[in-house]
Rosetta silent file (secondary structure, phi, psi, omega in degrees, C-alpha in Angstrom):
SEQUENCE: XXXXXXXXXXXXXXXXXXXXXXXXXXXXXXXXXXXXXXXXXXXXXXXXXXXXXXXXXXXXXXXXXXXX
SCORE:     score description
SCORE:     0.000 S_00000001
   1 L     0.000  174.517  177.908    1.693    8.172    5.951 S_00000001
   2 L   -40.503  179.649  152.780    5.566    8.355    4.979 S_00000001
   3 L  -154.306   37.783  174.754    7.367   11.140    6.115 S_00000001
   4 L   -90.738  169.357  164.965    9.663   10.573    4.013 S_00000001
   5 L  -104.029  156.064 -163.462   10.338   13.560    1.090 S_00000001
   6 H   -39.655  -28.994 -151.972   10.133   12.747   -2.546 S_00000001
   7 H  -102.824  -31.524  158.916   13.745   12.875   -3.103 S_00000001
   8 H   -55.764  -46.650  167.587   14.297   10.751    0.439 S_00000001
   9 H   -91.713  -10.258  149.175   12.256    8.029   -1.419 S_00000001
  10 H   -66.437  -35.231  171.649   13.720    7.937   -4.676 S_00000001
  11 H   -68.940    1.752  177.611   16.977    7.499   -2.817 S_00000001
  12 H   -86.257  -46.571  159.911   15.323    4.604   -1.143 S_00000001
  13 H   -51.815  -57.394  169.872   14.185    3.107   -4.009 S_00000001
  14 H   -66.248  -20.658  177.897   17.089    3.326   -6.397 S_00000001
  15 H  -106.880   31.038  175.785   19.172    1.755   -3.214 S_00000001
  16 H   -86.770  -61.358 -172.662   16.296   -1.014   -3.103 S_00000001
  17 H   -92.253  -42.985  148.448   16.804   -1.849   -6.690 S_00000001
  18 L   -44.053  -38.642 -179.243   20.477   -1.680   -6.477 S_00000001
  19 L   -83.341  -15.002 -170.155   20.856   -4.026   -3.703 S_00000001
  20 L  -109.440  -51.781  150.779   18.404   -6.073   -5.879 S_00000001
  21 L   140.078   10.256 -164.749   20.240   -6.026   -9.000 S_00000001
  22 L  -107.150  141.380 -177.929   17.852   -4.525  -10.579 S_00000001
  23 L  -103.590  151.134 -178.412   18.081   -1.610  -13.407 S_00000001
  24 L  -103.049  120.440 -176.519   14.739    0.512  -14.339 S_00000001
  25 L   -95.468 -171.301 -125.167   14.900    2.123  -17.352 S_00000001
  26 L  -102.168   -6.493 -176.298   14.866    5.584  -17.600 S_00000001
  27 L  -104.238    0.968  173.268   11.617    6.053  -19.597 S_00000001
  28 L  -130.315   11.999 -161.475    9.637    3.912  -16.580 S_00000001
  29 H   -78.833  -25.630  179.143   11.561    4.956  -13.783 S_00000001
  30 H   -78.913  -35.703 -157.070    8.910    7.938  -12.783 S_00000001
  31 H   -94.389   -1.908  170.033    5.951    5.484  -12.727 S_00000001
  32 H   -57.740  -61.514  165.236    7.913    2.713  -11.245 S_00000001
  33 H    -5.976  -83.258 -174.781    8.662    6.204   -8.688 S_00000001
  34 H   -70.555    5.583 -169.834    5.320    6.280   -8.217 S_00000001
  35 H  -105.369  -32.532 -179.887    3.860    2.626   -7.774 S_00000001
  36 H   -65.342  -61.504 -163.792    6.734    2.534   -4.887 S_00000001
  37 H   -50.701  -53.591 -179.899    5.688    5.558   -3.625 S_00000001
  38 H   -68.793  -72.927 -162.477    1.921    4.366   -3.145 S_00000001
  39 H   -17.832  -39.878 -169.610    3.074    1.039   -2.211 S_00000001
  40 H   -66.026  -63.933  179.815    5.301    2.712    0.823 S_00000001
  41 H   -34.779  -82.275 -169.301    1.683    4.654    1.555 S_00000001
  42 H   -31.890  -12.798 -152.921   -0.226    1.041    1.270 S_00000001
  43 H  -126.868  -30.078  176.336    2.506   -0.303    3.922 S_00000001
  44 H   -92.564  -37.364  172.894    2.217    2.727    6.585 S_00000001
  45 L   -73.518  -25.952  165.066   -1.846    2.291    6.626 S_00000001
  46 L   -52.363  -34.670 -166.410   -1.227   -1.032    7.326 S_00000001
  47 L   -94.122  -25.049 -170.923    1.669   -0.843   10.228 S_00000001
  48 L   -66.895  166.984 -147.712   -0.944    2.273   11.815 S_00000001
  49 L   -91.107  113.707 -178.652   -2.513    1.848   14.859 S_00000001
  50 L  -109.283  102.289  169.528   -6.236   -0.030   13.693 S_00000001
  51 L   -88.256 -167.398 -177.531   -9.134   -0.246   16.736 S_00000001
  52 L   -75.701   21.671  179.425  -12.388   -2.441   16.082 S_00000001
  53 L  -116.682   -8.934 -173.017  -14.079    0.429   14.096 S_00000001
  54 L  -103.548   26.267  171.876  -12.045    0.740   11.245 S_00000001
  55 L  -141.499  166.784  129.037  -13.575   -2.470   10.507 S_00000001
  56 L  -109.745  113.942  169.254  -16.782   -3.431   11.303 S_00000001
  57 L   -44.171  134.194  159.777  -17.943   -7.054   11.242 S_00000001
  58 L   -50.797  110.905  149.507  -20.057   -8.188    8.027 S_00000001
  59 L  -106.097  129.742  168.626  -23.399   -9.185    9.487 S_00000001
  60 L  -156.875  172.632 -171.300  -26.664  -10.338    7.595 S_00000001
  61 L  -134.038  118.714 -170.527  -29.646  -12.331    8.071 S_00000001
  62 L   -88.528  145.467 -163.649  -31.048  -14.384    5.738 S_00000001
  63 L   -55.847  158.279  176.573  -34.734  -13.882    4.838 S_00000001
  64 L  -121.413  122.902 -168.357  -37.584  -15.917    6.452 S_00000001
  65 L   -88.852  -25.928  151.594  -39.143  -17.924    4.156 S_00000001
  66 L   138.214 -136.909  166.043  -41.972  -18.406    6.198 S_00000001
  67 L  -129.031   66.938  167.886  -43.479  -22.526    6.438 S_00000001
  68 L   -76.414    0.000    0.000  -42.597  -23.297    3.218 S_00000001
C-alpha cells in the first residue's frame, strides 16, 4: 500500500488537479480525497510483486452427456 500520510496525499492530489486545471469544490473535495486515495491503493496492488497463485487459472469441464 501507499506510504504516503493523509496530508502527503492531499498535497498530491490538489498538485494533480492544479497541474490539471482543475478546481474541486469544497463541498466534494473530501470524497473526491477519498476516491484518490483508494485509487492510489488500487494502483500499488497492482505495481506489487504478483506470483502464479494470486491467480489461479479458471478451469472446468463440461459434463458428459453420455451417447446421446
Amino acid at each position: 500500500m501507499s506510504s504516503l500520510s493523509t496530508d502527503e496525499l492531499a498535497r498530491e492530489f490538489d498538485g494533480f488537479m492544479s497541474r490539471a486545471g482543475l478546481t474541486i469544490p469544497a463541498g466534494r473535495r473530501a470524497a473526491v480525497l477519498a476516491s484518490y486515495a483508494d485509487f492510489r491503493a488500487q494502483i500499488d496492488l497492482l505495481h506489487g510483486r504478483q506470483d502464479h497463485t494470486g491467480e489461479p487459472a479458471h478451469i472446468f469441464a463440461l459434463p458428459c452427456l453420455g451417447d446421446a
